[in-house]
N, C-alpha and C positions, 0 to 999 in steps of 0.2 A: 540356086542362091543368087541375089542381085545386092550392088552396092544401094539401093534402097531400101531393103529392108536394112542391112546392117546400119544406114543413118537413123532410120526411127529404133531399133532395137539397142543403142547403149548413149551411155551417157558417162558422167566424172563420175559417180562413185567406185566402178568397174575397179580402174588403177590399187581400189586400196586394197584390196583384197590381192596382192601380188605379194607370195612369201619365198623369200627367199634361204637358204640353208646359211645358217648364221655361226662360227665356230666359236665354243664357247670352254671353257678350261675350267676343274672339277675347283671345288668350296664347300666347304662343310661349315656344320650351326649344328644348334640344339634345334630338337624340333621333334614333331608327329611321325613316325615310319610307314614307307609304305609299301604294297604288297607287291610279292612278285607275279605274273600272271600263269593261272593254272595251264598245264601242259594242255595241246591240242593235238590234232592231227596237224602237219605240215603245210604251208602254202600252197597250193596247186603250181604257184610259180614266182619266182622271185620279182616282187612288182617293180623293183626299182634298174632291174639290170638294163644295161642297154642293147634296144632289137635293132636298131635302125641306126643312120649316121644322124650325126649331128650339126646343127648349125648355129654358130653364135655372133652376134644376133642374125636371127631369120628373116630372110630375105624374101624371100616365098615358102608359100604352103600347100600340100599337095591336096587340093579342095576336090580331087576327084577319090577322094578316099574319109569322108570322114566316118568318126566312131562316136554315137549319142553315150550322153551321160544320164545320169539318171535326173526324170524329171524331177524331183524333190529338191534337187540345188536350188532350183528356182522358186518353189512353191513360195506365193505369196509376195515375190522379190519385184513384180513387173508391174507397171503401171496398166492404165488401160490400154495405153497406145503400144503399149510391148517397149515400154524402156523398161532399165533395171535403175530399182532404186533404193539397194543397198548390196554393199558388196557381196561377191562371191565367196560360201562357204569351200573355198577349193585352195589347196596346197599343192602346186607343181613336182615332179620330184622326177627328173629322168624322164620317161616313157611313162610315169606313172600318175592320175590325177587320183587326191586323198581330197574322198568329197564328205563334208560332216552334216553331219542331221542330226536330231534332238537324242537319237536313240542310237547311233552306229556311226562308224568311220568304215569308207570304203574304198579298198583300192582300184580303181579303176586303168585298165590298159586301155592309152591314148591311141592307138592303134586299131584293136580291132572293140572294144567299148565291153571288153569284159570283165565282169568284176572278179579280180584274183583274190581277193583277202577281204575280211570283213570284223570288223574289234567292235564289241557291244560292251559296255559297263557291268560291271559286278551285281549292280544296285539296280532297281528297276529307275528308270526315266520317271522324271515326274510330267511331261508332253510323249502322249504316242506317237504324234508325227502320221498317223493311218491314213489320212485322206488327200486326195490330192491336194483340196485348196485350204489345209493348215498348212498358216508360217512357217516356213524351216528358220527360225531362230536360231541356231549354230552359226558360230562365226568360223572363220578359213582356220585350218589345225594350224601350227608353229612349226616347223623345221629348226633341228637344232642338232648339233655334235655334241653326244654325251659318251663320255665313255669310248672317245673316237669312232663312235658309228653315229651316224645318221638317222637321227630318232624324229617318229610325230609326237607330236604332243596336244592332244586332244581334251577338251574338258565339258564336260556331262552334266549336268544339274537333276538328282536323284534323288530317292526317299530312302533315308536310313533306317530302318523298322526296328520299334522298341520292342525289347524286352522286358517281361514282366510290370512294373509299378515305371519302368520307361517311356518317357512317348516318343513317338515319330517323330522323324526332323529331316527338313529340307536339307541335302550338304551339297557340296561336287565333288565331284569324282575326275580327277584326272587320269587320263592313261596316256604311257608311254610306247611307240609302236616303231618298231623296226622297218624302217622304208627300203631297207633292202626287200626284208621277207612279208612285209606285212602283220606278222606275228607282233601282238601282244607283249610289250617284257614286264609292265609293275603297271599297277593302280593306286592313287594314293588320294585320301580322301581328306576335304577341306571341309573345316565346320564354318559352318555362317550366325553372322548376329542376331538377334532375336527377329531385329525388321522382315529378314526371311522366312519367317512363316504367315504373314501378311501379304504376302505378293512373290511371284514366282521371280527369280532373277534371269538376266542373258550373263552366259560367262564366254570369256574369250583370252584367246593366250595372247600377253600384248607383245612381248618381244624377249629375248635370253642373253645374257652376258656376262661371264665370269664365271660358269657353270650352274646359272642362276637365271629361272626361269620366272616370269610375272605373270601371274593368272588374275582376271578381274573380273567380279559379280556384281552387279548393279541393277536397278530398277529405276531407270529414269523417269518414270512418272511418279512418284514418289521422293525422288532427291534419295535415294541412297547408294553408294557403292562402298567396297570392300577391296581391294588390291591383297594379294597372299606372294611372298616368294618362296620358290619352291628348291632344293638341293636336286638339279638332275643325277649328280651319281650315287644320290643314294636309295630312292629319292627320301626327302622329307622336306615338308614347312619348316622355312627359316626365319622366317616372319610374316604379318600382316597388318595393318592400318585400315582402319574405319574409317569412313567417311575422306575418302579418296579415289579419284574416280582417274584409275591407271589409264595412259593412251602411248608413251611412247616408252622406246629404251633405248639409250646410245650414251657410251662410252663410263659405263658402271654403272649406269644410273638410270633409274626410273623418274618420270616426268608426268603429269598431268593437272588435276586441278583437286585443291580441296573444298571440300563443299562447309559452308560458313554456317548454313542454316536449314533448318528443319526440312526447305522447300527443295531445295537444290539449286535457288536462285545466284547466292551472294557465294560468288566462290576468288579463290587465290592458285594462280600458276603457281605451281614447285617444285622440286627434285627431291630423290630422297636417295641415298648409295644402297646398288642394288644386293649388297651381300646382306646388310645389317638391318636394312627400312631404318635408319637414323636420316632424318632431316637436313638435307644442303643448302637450301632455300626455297623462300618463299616469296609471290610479287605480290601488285597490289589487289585491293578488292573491288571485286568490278562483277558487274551482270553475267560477264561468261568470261570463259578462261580455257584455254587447252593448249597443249603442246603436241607436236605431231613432230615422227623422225625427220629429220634431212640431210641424210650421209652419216655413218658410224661415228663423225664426233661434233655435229652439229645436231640443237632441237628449233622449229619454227613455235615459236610463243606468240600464242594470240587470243587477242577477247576485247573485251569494253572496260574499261578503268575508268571506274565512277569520277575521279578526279582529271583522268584524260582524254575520257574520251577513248573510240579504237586505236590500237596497235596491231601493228604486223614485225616482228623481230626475228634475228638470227642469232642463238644465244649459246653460250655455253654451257655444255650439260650440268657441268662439276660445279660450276657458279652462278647461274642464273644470268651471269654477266653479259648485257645486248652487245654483243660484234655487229653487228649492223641492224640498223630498222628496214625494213622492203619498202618497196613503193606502194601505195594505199590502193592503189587497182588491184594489190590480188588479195583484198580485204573480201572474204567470205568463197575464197577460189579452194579448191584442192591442189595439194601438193603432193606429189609423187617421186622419190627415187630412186636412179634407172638404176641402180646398183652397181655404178661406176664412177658417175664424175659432176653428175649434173639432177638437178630439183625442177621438174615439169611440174609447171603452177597452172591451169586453168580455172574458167569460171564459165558462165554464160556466153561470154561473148570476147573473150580474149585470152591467150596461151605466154607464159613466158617461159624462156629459159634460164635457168637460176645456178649460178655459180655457187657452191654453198660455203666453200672454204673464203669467200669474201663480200657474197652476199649482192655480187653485182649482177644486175640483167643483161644476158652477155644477147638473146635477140628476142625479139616480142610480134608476135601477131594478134591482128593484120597489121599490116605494113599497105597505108596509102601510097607512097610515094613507089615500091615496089610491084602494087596491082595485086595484093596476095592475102587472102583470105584466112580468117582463124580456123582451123578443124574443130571438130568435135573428138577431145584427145579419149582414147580408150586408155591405154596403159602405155607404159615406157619402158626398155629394158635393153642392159648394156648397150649405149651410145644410140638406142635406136627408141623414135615415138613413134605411137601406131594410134593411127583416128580416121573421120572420117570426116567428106566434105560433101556438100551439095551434088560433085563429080564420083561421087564414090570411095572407096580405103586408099588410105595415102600413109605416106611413112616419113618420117623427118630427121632428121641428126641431130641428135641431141645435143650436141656443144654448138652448132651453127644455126640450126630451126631450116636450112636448105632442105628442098624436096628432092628426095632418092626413092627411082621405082618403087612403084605400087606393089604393096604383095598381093594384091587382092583379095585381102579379108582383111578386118580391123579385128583383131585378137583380144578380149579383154584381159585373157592371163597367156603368159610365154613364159618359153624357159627352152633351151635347144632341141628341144626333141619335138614340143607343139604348141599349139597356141587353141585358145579358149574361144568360143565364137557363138554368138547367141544368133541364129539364123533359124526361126521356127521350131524352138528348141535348143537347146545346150548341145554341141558336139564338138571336137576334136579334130583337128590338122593336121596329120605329120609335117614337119619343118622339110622343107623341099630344099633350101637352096640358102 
């Protein structure tokens, strides 16, 4: 492996795809039931235990040991040049990568690259996924505490086969998966709006709080999405909203954009509380509109407001209310957080560090007067960012943007036990140090 391949091999989308185990506390509704998963034989091995020490955050990676994942994570994800240009379908968990495909969730040991456990849908898949170079459209699973364990939460897009004078119907299919064992615990199925039998949707788990999970199906070339919330301990649908196109969750609430018109053009930022789907606000109407997390009780609201013109804000979930606007440089950047303290914003050509409980830029690359060059940020995690530079993988502190030793690999996903690394294929780190 050389720090040249890993510069042309990742880019910003990498970061988003970083999920973290989120603790969330039980809530009940009325709603759909859903199924418990049929008895199996047992995991070969408990994917989530720990083999190895840990390190937080990773300082090195033991690069003379890695473990391939399967090439499907990628299928379809890489540009010509070998960048990746749409996040990774992959959930961290321990020792364990939960990698999703149209058709299965697998657990994969980040160690020696074997797959311990494997959870397929009830329902047939409406994408095989067979060949190498179909899209893996599956987005990264959800981690979430239900039930005080440590659950995946994965969602499927299936064909529900009618019975009799019935027809067929595109649904999703959620399943909940034990990241200790691997093991299967319920499946619960989501019905979709009539616009889904027109066009096949991407579903994806957008975030959980309150023991309340957000699933969202949409067709963006079409302007249509659907958001559903789901009861983790029971499970059931507690509600759902049409023409809402889910992106974040922090602090009870769901956040993203409703769509105004047929196209998916004219849309409005808004909140809705995550137990009920009842409306908290709504902003103005503009060309685009999205909100992205930034720390458990901050959301980053941004788009075009036919009347203003771009924004970039720091807002409050429960109120819509801007606590600060950003500086206009990281108009069109991704936002990242390290799951500690700090919002890594990059773009093409410049990194900031983002305070989020005030929204100030605590340091920004490059820095002319200091001689110091922007990286190419991979991801971020607890107090540490990992990218890379014209010299190779570098690492930064995330409250200061100072350089601390090289791990030498730029990781797109971590978590103490490994780190993610696109080197001629997908494989695996142990955390070294």
């Amino acid at each position: 492996m050389t720090s040249i391949r890993l510069t042309r091999a990742t880019m910003c989308w990498a970061s988003a795809a970083v999920v973290v185990l989120s603790a969330v506390a039980g809530c009940g509704s009325a709603g759909g039931q859903g199924t418990p998963a049929k008895a199996g034989p047992p995991a070969p091995t408990e994917p989530g235990a720990p083999s190895r020490p840990v390190h937080d955050p990773p300082a090195a990676f033991a690069t003379g040991h890695p473990a391939s994942l399967p090439e499907q994570a990628i299928a379809g994800r890489l540009t010509v040049g070998g960048m990746l240009n749409a996040p990774l379908p992959i959930a961290l968990y321990k020792a364990t990568a939960f990698v999703a495909t149209a058709t299965q969730l697998q657990a994969i040991d980040t160690g020696t690259g074997r797959t311990t456990a494997t959870v397929t849908p009830e329902r047939t898949p409406v994408e095989t996924g067979d060949a190498w170079n179909d899209t893996n459209h599956a987005a990264a699973p959800l981690l979430v505490d239900a039930h005080g364990a440590a659950t995946v939460i994965a969602p499927f897009v299936v064909k529900q086969t009618g019975t009799g004078t019935q027809a067929t119907h595109t649904v999703v299919e959620v399943t909940g998966t034990s990241a200790e064992t691997g093991k299967a615990i319920w499946h619960l199925t989501l019905g979709l709006p009539e616009w889904a039998t027109e066009t096949t949707p991407e579903v994806s788990a957008i975030g959980a709080d309150s023991g309340i999970a957000v699933i969202s199906a949409s067709a963006s070339r079409s302007g249509h999405a659907v958001a559903f919330g789901i009861d983790l301990n029971s499970p059931r649908q507690v509600w759902s909203m049409d023409r809402f196109q889910a992106s974040a969750v922090a602090d009870r609430t769901v956040a993203g954009s409703v769509l105004e018109d047929a196209v998916g053009i004219d849309r409005r930022p808004a909140g809705f509380d995550i137990a009920t789907g009842k409306q908290l606000w709504k902003g103005p109407l503009g060309a685009s509109a999205s909100a992205d997390p930034a720390g458990p009780q901050r959301l980053r609201v941004h788009g075009k407001d036919y009347d203003n013109g771009p924004y970039e804000r720091l807002t409050d979930p429960r109120t819509g209310r801007t606590l600060q606007s950003l500086p206009s440089g990281l108009a069109g950047s991704t936002c990242t957080y390290d799951d500690q303290s700090m919002l890594i914003c990059y773009g093409m050509s410049a990194v900031y560090g983002v305070e989020p409980s005030t929204g100030k830029v605590a340091w920004q690359l490059p820095d002319a007067q200091a001689d110091r060059i922007a990286p190419k940020i991979t991801t971020a995690w607890h107090g540490r960012v990992y990218g890379t530079t014209p010299n190779g993988a570098i690492a930064l502190d995330a409250r200061t943007g100072k350089d601390v030793p090289s791990p030498h690999v730029a990781p797109l996903l971590v978590n103490e036990s490994a780190g993610i690394v696109l080197d001629d294929g997908l494989v695996a780190y142990p955390t070294s140090g």
